[in-house]
C-alpha positions in Angstrom: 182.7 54.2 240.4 180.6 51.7 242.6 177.7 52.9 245.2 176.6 51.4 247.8 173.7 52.0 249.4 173.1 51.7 253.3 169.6 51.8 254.7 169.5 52.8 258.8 167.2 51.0 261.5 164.3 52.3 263.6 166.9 54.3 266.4 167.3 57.1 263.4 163.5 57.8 263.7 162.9 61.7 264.4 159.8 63.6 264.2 160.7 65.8 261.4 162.3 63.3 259.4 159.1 62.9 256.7 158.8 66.4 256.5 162.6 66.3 255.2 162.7 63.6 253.1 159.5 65.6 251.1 161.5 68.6 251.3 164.5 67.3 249.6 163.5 66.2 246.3 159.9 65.8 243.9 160.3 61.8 243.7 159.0 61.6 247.6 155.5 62.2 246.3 155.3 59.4 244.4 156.5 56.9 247.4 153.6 59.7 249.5 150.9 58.4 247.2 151.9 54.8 246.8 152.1 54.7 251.1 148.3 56.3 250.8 147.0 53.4 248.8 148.5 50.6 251.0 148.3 52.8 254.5 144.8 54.2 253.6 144.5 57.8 252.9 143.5 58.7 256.8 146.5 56.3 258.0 149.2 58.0 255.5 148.2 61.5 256.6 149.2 60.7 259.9 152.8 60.5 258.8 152.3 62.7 255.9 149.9 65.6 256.1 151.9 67.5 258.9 155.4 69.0 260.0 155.5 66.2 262.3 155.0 62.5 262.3 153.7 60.5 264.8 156.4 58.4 266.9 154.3 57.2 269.4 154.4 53.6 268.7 156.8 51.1 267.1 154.9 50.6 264.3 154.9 54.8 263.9 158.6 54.3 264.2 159.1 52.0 261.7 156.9 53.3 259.1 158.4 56.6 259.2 162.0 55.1 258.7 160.8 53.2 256.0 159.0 55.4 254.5 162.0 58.1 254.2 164.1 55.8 253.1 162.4 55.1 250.1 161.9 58.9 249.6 165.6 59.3 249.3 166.0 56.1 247.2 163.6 57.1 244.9 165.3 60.5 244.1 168.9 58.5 243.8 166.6 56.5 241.6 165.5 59.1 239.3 168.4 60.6 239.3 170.0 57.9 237.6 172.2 57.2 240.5 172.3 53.1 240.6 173.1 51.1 243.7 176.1 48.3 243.0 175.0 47.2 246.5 173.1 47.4 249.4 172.6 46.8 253.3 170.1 47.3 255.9 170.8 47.4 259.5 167.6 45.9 261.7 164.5 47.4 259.6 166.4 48.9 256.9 166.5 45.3 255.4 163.2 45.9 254.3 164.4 48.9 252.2 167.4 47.1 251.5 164.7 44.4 249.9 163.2 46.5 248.1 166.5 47.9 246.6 167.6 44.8 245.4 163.9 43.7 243.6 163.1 40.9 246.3 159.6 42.9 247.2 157.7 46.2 245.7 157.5 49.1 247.8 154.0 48.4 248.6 155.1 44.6 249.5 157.9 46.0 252.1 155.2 48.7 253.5 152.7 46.2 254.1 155.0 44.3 256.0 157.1 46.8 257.6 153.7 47.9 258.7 152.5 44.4 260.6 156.2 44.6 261.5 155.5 47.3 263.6 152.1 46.0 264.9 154.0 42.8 266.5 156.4 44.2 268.1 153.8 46.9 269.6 152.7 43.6 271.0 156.3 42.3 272.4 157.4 41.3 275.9 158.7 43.6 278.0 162.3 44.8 278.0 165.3 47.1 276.9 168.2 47.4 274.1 171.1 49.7 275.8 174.3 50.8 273.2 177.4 50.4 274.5 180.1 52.2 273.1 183.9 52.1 273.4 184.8 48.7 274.8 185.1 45.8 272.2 183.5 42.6 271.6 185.1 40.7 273.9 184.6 42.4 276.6 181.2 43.4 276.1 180.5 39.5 275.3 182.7 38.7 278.4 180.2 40.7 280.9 177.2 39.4 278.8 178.4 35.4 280.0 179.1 36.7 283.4 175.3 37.8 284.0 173.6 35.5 286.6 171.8 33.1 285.0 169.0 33.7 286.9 168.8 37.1 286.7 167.1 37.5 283.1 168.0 37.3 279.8 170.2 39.2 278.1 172.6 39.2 274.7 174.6 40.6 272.5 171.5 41.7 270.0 173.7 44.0 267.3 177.6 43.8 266.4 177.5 47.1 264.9 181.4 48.4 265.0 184.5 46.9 266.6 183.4 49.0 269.5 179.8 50.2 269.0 177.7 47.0 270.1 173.6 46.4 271.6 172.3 44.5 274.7 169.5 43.0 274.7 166.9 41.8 277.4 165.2 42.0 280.5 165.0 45.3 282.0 167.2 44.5 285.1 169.9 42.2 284.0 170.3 44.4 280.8 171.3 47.1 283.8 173.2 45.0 285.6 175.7 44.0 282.3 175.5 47.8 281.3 176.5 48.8 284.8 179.8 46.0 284.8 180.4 47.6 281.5 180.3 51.7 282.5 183.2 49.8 285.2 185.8 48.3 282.1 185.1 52.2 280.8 182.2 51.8 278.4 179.5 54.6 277.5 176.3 53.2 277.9 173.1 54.6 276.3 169.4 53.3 276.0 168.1 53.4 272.8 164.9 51.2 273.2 163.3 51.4 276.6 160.0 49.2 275.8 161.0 46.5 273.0 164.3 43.8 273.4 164.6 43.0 269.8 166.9 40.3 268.0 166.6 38.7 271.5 165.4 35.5 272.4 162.5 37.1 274.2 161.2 38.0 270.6 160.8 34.6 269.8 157.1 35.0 270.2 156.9 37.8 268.3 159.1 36.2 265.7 156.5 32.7 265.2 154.0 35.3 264.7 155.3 37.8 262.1 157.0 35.0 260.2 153.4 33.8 258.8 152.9 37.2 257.1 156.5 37.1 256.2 155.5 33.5 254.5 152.7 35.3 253.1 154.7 37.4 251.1 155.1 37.7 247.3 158.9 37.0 247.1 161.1 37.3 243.7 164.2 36.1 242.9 166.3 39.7 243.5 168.7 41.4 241.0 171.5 41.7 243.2 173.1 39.6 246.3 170.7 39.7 249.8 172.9 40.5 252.9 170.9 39.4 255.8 171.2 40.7 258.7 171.3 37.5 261.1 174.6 35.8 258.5 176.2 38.9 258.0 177.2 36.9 254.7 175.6 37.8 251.1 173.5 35.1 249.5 173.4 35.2 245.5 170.3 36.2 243.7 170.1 32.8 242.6 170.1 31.0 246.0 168.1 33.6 247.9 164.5 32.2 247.1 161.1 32.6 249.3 162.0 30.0 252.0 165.4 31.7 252.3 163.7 35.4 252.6 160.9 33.7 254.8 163.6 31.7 257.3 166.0 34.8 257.7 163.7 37.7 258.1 161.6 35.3 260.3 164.8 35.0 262.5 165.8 38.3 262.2 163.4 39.1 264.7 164.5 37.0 267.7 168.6 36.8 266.8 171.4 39.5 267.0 172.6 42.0 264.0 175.5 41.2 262.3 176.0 44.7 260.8 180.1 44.9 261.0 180.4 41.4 259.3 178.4 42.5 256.5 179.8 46.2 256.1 183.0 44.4 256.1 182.2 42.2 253.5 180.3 44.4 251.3 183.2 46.6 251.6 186.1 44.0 250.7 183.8 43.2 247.3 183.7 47.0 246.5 186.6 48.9 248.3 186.7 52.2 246.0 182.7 52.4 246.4 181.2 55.6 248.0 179.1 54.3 250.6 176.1 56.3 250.9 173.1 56.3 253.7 169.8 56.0 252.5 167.7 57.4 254.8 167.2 60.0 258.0 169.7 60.9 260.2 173.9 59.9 260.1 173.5 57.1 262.2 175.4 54.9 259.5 177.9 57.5 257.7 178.9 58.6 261.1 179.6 54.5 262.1 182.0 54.0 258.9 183.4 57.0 259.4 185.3 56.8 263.0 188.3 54.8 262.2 186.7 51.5 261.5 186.7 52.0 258.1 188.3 54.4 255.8 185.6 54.7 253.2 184.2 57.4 250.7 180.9 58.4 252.8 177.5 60.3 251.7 174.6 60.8 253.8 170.7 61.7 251.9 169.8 63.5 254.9 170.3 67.0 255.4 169.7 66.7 259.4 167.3 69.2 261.2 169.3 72.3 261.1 170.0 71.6 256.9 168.6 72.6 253.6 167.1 69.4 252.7 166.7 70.2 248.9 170.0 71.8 248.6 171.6 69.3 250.7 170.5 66.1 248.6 171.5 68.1 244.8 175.5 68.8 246.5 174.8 64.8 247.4 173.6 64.2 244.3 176.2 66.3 241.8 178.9 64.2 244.3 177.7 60.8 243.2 177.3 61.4 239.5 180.8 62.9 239.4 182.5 60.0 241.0 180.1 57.2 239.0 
C-alpha cells in the first residue's frame, strides 16, 4: 500500500512543537545534532535546549516547522516506512525537497534558515484565511477591490473552500470584510508578512541568489511545486528548474488543491500522512474534499507523543 507524505507550512508553528517531535521518537536526535552543526550549537539550543522554542520571528517560525518535520520523517525513515510521494504546502516544500533527494537536510536548513531572514526583512502587510465560500467568489471580491486601494490576491488555493488573501493591510480588510457579507469565516493567520504576493517580489530577487547558490541533484521521485500545482519528473526537474520555481514561490500564490488533487488521482488507495506539527493538513483532506486514508505524526499538545507516533507507526506498516 502507497504513502504519501504531506509536509505543513509555517501557520502550524506552536511553541511546544520541538519539544514533541523529540518526545516522540530516538531518530529526532540525530536531525537535533545535524541542525547544531549547520545552526551553531548556541543558535540550535535556542530551538532545542528548552520546553519551548522561540517563535518570535519568521525565521524562528520556519526553522521550528522545518526542523519537526524532519524529526518525524526521520522516524518514518528508520522505521522503514517509505514515502511513494510527497507534497509541501508554502515552506514544507523544503521538507518535501528533502524527501524526494533534491537537497540534504543540512542544504534545506541552510536555506530554510536565510528563508526566514528575508522575509524578517519583507514589506509590510497581512495573509487573512477565508473559509467557507469558494473560489469564485472569493476571486470575485478579490477583482472587485479598488484598484487603488492596495494590493491584494488570492496567495494560497488550499481547498474548494479554504483559500488565503494576500496584501496590504487595508485592502486585505476591505476584501475580507465583502467576504464575512457572502457568509465567509475570516481569520488572520499572518499579521506582519504578505507572502506569495506580489509585494514579495523584493524579497523573492533576493532569496533567489541563495536559492541559485544551492547544491541541487537530480531527485528520486517527481517535484510538486507549489506555484504549478503540477508534478515535474525527476528527469526534468534540474537546478534552473528548482532555482526558477522556489525563487517564485516566494512572490506567487499556492496551488496546494491542484496538487493534492493530482498526487491523489496518481495514488488513490495511498494513506496520506502529515509529516510534521499540528493537523493543519490531515484535518484539510479530511472535510469532504477528499475521501482519503489520513495519518497525522503529531500527537498535538494534550497527546502522548511517543505513544501517539508507534499506533501511527504500527498503522502504516500494516497497510504497506
Amino acid at each position: 500500500m502507497a504513502h504519501v507524505f504531506m509536509f505543513p507550512g509555517q501557520s502550524s508553528a506552536d511553541r511546544s512543537a520541538l519539544a514533541r517531535a523529540r518526545r516522540a521518537h530516538p531518530a529526532a536526535e540525530a536531525v537535533a545534532a545535524e541542525a547544531a552543526a549547520v545552526l551553531g550549537r548556541a543558535d540550535a539550543d535556542r530551538y532545542l535546549a528548552g520546553p519551548e522554542a522561540p517563535l518570535a520571528s519568521n525565521r524562528d517560525v520556519q526553522i521550528v516547522v522545518f526542523l519537526a518535520s524532519q524529526m518525524y520523517l526521520r522516524a518514518l525513515t528508520d522505521e522503514g516506512v517509505r514515502g511513494d510521494a510527497s507534497l509541501g504546502l508554502s515552506l514544507g516544500e523544503y521538507s518535501h525537497l528533502v524527501h524526494i533527494g533534491a537537497l540534504t537536510f543540512a542544504e534545506a536548513l541552510a536555506l530554510v534558515s536565510e528563508r526566514g531572514h528575508c522575509y524578517d526583512h519583507a514589506p509590510q502587510g497581512v495573509m487573512v484565511t477565508v473559509l467557507g465560500v469558494d473560489r469564485d467568489t472569493v476571486e470575485r471580491a478579490v477583482a472587485a477591490a479598488p484598484r487603488d486601494g492596495g494590493t491584494v490576491i488570492v496567495s494560497n488555493y488550499n481547498a474548494p473552500t479554504q483559500h488565503v488573501i494576500a496584501g496590504h493591510d487595508d485592502a486585505v480588510t476591505r476584501v475580507a470584510a465583502a467576504l464575512e457579507d457572502e457568509g465567509a469565516h475570516t481569520i488572520v493567520i499572518e499579521p506582519h508578512v504578505p507572502m506569495h504576493s506580489p509585494l514579495m517580489v523584493g524579497v523573492a530577487v533576493q532569496f533567489g541568489r541563495t536559492v541559485a547558490a544551492a547544491p541541487w541533484r537530480r531527485p528520486a521521485l517527481a517535484y510538486r511545486p507549489n506555484v504549478t500545482g503540477a508534478a515535474i519528473a525527476p528527469t526534468h526537474a534540474d537546478g534552473p528548474c528548482f532555482v526558477d520555481l522556489l525563487t517564485r514561490h516566494v512572490s506567487e500564490p499556492v496551488r496546494w488543491d491542484a496538487s493534492l488533487d493530482r498526487v491523489a488521482a496518481e495514488h488513490p488507495d495511498a494513506t496520506f500522512v502529515e509529516v510534521g506539527p499540528g493537523g493543519v493538513l490531515h484535518n484539510l483532506v479530511g472535510r469532504g474534499w477528499k475521501r482519503l486514508a489520513r495519518q497525522r505524526m503529531d500527537a498535538g499538545e494534550d497527546g502522548d507523543p511517543a505513544a501517539h507516533v508507534h499506533a501511527v507507526l504500527e498503522a502504516l506498516c500494516a497497510r504497506a
